[in-house]
C-alpha positions, 0 to 999 in steps of 0.5 A, a space after each residue: 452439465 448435469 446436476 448429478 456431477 455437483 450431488 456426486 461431489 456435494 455427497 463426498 465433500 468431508 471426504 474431498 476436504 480431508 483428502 484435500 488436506 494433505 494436498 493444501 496443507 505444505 502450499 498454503 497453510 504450513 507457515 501461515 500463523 493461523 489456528 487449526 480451526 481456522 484454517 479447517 474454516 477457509 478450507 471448508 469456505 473454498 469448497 462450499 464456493 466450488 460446490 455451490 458457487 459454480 451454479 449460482 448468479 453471477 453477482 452472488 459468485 462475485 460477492 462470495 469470491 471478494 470477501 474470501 480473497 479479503 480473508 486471503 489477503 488479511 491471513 497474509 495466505 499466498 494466493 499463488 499458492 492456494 491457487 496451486 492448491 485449488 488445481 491439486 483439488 481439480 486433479 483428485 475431483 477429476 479422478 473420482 469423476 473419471 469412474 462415474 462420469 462422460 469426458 464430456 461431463 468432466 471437461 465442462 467441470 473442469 470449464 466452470 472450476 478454471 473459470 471460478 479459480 480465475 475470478 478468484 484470481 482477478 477478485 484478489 488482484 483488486 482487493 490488492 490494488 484497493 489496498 495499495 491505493 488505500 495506503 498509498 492515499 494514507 502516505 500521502 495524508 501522513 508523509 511531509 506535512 506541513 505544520 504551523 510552529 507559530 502564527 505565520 510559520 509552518 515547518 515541512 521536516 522531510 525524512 528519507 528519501 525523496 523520489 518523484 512520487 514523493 516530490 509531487 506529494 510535498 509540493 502538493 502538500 506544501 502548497 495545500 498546507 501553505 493555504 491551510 495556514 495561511 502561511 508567511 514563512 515556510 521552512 522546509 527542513 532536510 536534516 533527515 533527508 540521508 543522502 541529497 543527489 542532483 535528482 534529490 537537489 532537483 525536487 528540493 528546490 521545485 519546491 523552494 521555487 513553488 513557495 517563493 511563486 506563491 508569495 510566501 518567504 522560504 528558507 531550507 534548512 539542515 544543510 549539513 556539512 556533509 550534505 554541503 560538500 556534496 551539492 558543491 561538488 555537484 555544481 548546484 548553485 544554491 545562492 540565491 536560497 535562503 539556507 540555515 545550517 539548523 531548524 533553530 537558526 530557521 525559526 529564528 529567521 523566521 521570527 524575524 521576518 515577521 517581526 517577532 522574536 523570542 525573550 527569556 521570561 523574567 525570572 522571579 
């Protein structure tokens, strides 16, 4: 394409960024929290990528395109919805080129800028999925550790709801954590587990086998009256588990496999 068609637009781009503006604004910008001269600063930073990005190297392009789909996904900015915006620009460039230029200009414009808005596309799909990975390897380093209470005992409080992403988390994590500290009683507490069905129930005691496999004791705890009926009603048969009604009788027991167990100080 002929260079004149970039010079055409370059010479013109304060104009096609105030016109641009009544365009863009409702889609992307009207319920962003953003400072107006921040918003001016994206707007600007799209331009100058359709200008001059369309003619540089592959590698600088894809440089450019990662850092401004980062800006979109950190602004919290709908990338539909600029996208949207980015077509709303494409149509009133093509009304101008239309006085000037070939259709044959014009359509490979419109070639390089479709292909552009399409890398921009696929470079925020992947800063999103980086960041859903990120924070899903975050959940998994913070979700249902295992904490060491006192030497030989560790406690795993569980805390919602327990699916099957989770479930492998916890018997990862209980199993890393059991190594860690070298751990001789595990008590895995369910009082904050709202509701226990026969899928919960199931993930529960895959892991309450996974600790007794190791050779390490295991005692649920948090068993409460309401989450009792409910496993009787189901039929899951929990007799042969070590079960304490609270996370206190729990440590108690556990003191008291490892032949420990606590006394009042004397008072002076």
């Amino acid at each position: 394409m002929s260079s004149s068609v970039i010079d055409f637009i370059h010479q013109r781009k304060d104009h096609y960024i105030i016109r641009w503006k009544e365009d863009i604004d409702p889609l992307v910008f009207n319920d962003a929290s953003l400072s107006e001269g921040l918003a001016d600063e994206l707007r600007i930073e799209i331009i100058d990528i359709v200008l001059n990005d369309l003619y540089t190297e592959e590698k600088g392009q894809g440089e450019r395109l990662r850092r401004f789909a980062d800006r979109l996904i950190h602004y919290g900015l709908p990338l539909g919805n600029f996208i949207r915006g980015l077509h709303s620009l494409r149509r009133m460039l093509r009304n101008d080129l239309a006085e000037e230029y070939t259709e044959e200009c014009i359509l490979e414009f419109e070639a390089q800028l479709d292909g552009l808005i399409s890398k921009l596309a696929d470079e925020s799909a992947k800063m999103r999925e980086k960041i859903i990975d990120t924070q899903n390897h975050a959940l998994k380093e913070l979700s249902v550790p295992l904490i060491p209470v006192f030497d030989d005992i560790s406690v795993m409080s569980l805390i919602g709801t327990v699916d099957t992403k989770r479930a492998k988390y916890i018997m990862e994590n209980v199993l890393e954590g059991i190594v860690d500290h070298r751990a001789q009683v595990v008590l895995i507490d369910i009082t904050g587990v709202p509701v226990v069905d026969t899928m919960v129930a199931h993930h529960i005691i895959k892991v309450y086998e996974a600790v007794r496999l190791v050779g390490v004791h295991c005692i649920l705890v948090g068993i409460r009256p309401e989450i009792a009926q409910t496993i009787v009603t189901l039929g899951i048969d929990l007799r042969n588990f070590s079960t304490k009604s609270t996370l206190q009788k729990g440590v108690e027991a556990a003191l008291e496999i490892t032949n420990r167990e606590i006394k009042e100080a004397p008072t002076k």
